[in-house]
Backbone bond lengths (Angstrom), bond angles and torsions (degrees), N, CA, C in turn:
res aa  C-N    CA-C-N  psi(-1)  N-CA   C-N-CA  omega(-1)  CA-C   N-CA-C  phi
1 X - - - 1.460 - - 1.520 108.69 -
2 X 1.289 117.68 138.31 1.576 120.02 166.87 1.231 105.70 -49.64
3 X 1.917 96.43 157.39 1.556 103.79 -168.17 1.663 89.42 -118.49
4 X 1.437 125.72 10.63 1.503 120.20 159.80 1.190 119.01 -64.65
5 X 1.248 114.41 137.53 1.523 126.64 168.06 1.512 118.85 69.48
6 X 1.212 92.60 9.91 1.568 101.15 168.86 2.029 124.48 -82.69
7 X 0.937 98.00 -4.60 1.852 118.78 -167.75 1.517 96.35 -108.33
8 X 1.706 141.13 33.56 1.496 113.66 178.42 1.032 117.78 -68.25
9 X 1.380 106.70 144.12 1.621 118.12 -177.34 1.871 98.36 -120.90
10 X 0.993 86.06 142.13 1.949 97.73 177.83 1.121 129.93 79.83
11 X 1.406 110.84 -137.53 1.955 112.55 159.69 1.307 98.93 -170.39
12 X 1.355 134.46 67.29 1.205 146.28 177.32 1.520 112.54 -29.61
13 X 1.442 113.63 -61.74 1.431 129.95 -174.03 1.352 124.33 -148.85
14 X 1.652 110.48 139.15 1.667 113.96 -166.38 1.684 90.92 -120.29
15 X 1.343 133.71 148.45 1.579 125.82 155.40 1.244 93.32 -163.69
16 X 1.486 95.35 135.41 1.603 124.12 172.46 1.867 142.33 -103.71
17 X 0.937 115.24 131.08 1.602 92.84 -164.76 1.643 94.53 -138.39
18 X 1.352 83.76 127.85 1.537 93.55 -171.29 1.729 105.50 -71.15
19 X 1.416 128.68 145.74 1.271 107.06 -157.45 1.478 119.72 -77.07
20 X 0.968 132.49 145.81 1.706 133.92 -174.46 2.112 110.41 88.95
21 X 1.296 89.80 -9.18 1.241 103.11 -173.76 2.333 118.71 -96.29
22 X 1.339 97.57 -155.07 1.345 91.74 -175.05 1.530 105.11 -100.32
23 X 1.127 129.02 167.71 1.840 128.01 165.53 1.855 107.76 -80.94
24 X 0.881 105.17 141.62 1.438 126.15 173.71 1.592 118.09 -120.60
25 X 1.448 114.91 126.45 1.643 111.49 -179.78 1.769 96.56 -78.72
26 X 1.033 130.44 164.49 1.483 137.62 130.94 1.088 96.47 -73.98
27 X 2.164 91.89 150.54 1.801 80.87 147.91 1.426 116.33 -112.74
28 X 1.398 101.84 174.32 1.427 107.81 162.44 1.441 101.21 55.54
29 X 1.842 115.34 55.15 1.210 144.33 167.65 2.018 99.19 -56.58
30 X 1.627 104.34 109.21 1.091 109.37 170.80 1.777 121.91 -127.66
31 X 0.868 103.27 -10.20 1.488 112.49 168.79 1.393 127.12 -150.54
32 X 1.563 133.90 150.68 1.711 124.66 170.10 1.539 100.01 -159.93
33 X 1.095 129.07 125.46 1.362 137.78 -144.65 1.487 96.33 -137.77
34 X 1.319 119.39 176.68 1.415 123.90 175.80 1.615 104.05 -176.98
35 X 0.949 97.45 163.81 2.021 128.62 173.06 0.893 131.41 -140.23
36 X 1.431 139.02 85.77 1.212 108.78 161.92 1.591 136.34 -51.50
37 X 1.290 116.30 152.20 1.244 115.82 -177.30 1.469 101.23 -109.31
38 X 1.425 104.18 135.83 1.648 104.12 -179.97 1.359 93.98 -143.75
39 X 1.626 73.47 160.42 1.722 96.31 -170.19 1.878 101.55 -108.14
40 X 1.341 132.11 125.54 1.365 117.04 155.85 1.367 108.73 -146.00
41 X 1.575 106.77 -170.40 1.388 116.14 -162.04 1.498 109.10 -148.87
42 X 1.154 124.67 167.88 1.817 106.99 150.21 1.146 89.63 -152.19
43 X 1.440 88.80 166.52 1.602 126.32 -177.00 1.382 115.78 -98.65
44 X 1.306 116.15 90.39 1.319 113.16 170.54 1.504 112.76 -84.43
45 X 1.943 110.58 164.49 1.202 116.28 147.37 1.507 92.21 160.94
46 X 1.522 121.34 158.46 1.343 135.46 -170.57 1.235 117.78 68.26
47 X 1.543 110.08 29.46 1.729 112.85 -178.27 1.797 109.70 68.30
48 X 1.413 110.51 24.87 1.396 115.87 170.45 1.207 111.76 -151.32
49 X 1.257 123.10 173.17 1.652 136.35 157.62 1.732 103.26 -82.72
50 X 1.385 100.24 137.08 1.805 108.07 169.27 1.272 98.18 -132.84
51 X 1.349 119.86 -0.21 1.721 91.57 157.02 1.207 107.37 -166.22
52 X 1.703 137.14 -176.76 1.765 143.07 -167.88 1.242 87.66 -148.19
53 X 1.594 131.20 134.77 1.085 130.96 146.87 1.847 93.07 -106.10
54 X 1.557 115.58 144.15 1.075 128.82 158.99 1.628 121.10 -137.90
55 X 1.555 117.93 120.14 1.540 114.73 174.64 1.386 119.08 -118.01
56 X 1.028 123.53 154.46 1.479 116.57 178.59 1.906 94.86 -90.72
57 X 1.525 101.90 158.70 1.400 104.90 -164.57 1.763 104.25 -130.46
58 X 1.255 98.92 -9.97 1.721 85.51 -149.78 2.135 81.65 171.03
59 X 1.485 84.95 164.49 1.570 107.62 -174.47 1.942 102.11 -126.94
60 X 1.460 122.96 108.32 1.613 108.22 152.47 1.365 103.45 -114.56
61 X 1.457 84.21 140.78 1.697 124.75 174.89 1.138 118.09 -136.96
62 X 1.711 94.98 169.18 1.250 108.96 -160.01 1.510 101.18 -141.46
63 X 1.927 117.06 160.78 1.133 112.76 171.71 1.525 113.75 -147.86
64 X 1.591 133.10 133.96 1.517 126.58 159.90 0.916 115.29 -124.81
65 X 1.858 115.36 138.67 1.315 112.36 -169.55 1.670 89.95 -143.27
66 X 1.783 108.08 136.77 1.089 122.92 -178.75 1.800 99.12 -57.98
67 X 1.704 106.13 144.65 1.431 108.80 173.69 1.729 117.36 74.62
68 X 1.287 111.39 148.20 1.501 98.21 155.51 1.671 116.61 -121.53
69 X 1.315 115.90 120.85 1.607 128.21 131.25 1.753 139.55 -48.01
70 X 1.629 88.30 74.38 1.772 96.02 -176.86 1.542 114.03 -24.44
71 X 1.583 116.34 -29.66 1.135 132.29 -154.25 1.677 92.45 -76.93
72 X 1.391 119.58 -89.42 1.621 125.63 162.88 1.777 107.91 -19.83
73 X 1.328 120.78 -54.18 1.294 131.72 -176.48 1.875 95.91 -54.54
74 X 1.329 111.79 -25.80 1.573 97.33 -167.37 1.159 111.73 -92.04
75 X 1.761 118.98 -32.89 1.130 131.67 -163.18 1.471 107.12 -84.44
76 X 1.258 124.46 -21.19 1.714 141.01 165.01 1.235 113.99 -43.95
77 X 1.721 111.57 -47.82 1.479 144.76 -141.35 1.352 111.36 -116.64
78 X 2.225 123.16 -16.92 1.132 104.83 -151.96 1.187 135.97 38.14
79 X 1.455 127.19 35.75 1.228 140.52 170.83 1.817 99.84 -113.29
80 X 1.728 99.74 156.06 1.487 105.91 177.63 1.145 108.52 -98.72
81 X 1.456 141.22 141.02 1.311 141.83 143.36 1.866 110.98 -91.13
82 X 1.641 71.64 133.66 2.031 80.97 -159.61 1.428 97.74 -109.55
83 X 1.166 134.18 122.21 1.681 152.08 172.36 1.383 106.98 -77.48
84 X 1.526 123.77 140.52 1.351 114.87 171.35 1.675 98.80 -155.61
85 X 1.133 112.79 -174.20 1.461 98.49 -167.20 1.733 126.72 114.09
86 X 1.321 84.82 172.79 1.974 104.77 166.36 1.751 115.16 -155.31
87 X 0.569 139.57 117.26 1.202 135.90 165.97 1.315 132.13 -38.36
88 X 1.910 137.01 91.50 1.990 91.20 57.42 1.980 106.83 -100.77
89 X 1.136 103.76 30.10 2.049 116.96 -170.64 1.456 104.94 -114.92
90 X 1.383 113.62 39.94 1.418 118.32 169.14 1.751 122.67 -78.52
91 X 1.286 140.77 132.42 1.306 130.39 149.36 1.375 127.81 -130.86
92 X 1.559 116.38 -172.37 1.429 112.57 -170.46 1.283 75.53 -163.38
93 X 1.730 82.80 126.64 2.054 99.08 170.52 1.568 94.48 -121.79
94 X 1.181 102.48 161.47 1.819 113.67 170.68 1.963 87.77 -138.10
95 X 1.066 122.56 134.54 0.957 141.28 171.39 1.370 127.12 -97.33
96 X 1.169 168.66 148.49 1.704 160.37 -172.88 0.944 112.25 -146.43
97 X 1.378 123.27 131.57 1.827 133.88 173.24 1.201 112.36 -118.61
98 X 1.596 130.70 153.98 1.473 123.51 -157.97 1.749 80.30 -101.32
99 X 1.520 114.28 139.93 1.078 146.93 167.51 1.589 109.40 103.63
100 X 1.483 126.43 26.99 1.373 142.89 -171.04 2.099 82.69 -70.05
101 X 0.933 85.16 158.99 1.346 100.48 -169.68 1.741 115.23 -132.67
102 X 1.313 112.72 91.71 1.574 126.38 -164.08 1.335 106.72 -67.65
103 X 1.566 111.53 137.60 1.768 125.14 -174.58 1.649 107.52 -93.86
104 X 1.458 102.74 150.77 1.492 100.37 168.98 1.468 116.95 -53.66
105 X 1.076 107.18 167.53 1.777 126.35 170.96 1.308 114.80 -139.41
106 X 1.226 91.37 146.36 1.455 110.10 157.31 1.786 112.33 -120.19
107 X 1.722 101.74 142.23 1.525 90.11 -157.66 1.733 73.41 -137.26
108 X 1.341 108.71 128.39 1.169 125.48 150.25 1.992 127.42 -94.34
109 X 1.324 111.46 139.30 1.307 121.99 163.53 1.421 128.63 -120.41
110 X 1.166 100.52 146.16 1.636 100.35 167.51 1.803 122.36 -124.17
111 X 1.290 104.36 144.79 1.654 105.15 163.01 1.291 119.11 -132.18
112 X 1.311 120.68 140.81 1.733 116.42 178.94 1.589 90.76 -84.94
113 X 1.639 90.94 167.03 1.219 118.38 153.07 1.234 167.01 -132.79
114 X 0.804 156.55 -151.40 1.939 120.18 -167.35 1.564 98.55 -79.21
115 X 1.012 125.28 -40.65 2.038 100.71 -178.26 1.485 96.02 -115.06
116 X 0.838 95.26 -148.23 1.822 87.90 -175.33 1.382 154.82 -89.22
117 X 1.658 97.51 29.07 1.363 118.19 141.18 1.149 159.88 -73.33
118 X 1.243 156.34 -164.01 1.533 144.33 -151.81 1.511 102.97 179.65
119 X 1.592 115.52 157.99 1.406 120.27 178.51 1.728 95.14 -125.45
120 X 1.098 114.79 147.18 1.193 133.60 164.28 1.687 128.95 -96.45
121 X 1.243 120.97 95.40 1.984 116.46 173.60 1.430 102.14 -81.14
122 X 1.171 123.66 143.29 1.437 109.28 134.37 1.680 108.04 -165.21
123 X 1.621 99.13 135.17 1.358 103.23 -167.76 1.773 101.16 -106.03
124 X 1.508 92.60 141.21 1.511 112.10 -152.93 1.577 104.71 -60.28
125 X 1.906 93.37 -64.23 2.013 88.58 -173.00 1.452 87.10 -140.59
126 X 1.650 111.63 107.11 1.387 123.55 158.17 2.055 111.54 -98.59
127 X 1.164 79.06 155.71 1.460 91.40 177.22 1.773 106.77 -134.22
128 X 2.014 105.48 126.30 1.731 84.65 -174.83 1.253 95.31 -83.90
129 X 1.769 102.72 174.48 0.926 119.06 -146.91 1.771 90.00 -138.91
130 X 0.901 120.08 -33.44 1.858 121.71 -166.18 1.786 84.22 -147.40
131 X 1.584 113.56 135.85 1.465 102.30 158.53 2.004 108.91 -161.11
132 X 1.225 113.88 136.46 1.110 134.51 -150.52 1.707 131.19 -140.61
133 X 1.117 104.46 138.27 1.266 100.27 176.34 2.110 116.08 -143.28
134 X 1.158 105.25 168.14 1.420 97.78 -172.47 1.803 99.83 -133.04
135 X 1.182 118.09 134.64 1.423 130.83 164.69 1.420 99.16 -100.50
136 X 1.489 110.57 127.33 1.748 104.17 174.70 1.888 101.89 -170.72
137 X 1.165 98.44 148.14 1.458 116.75 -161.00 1.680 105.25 -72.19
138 X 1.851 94.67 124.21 1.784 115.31 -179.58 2.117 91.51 65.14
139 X 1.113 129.17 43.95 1.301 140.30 127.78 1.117 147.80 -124.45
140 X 1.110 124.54 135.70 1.534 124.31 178.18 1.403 112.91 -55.39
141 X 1.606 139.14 154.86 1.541 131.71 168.40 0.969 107.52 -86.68
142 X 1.519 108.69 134.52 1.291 116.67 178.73 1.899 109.49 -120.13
143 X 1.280 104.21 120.35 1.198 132.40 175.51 1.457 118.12 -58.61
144 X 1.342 149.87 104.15 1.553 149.37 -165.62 1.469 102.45 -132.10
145 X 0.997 103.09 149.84 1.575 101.11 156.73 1.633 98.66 170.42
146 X 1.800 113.73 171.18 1.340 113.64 -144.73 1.582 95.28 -167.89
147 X 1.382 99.70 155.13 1.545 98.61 -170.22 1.917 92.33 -169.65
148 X 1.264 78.08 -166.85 2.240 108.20 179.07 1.175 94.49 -113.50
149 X 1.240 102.41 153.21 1.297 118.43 159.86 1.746 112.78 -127.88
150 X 1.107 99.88 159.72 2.026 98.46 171.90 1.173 100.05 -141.08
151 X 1.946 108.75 -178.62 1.166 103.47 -170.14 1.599 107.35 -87.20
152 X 1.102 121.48 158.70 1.401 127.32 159.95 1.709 114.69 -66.12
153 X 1.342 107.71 164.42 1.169 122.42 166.97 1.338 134.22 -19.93
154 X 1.418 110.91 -50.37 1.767 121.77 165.17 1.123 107.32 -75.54
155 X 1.555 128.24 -6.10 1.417 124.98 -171.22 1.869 130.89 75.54
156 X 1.576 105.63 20.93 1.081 146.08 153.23 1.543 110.80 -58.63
157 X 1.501 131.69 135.57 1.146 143.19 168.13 1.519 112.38 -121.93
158 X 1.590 114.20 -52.77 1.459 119.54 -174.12 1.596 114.78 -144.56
159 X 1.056 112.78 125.27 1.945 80.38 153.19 1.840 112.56 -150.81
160 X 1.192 93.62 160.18 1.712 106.06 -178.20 1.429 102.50 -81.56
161 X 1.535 116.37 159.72 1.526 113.84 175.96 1.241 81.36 -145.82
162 X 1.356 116.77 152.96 1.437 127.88 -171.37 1.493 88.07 -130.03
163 X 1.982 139.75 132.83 0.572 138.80 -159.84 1.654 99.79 -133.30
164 X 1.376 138.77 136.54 1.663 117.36 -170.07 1.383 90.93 -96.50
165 X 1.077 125.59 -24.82 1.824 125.21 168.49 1.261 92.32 -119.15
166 X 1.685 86.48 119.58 1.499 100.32 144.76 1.668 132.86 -42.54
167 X 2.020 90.64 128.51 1.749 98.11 -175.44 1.659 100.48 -108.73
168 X 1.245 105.80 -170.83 1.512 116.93 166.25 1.075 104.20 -113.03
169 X 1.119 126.57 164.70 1.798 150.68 -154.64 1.427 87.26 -105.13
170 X 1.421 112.92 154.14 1.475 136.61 -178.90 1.606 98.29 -57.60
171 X 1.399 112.40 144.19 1.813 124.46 -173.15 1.731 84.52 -116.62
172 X 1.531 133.22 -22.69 1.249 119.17 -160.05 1.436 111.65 -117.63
């Protein structure tokens, strides 16, 4: 097996696109985590195990990104962030109602690697699940949030791409 893209170091880049929708960068991509969720069992009997069933079921993840982008914040949320203005009296509100109803995602990652390769994440159809932020004195906000994922349609959940030159992550 190639030995590219096997060494990621960091988390260069996170972007999300809500599905049917546009891609969004975070910024200041600092973490993206995952689990599989599995399902197993065993088979006991005769004072032993004779067998393990184990399946994967589902994907939880997680994400933190330095700062918040109402914009990412909307596309997480299926919520709009609406711009109005001229410059220097510009704003952007995102507004929230209780029973808002959150869209799938697709969340891509990236990691370089020690010479000039790169690893590829990207999880097919997440949905968040918990999402959060903190205002707090001599810190930056840090943006989190976390969800399931399942498989998509082809029956796809995740997959890694190991790249021997570094690529860029989907813009579309």
């Amino acid at each position: 097996m190639a030995g590219f893209g096997d060494k990621p170091y960091g988390l260069r880049e996170v972007k999300i696109k809500p599905i049917g929708g546009s891609i969004v960068t975070l910024p200041v991509a600092q973490q993206l985590t995952f689990r599989e969720m599995v399902t197993s069992d065993m088979l006991r009997g005769d004072d032993v195990i004779k067998s393990v069933v184990a399946f994967s079921e589902g994907l939880e993840w997680s994400l933190e990104a330095g700062g918040i982008s109402l914009e990412a914040y909307a596309a997480l949320t299926g919520r709009t962030a609406v711009a109005a203005g001229t410059t220097p009296s510009r704003t952007v509100t995102l507004a929230a109602e209780g029973g808002d109803n959150f869209p799938y995602l697709e969340i891509y990652g990236k990691a370089l690697g020690e010479e000039e390769d790169d690893i590829h994440c990207k999880i097919f159809r997440a949905k968040v699940t918990a999402l959060e932020g903190r205002f707090q004195n001599r810190q930056f906000f840090i943006t989190t949030c976390s969800g399931i994922a399942v498989a998509d349609s082809s029956g796809d959940t995740f997959e890694f791409v190991q790249n021997e030159t570094a690529a860029a992550l989907p813009t579309s």
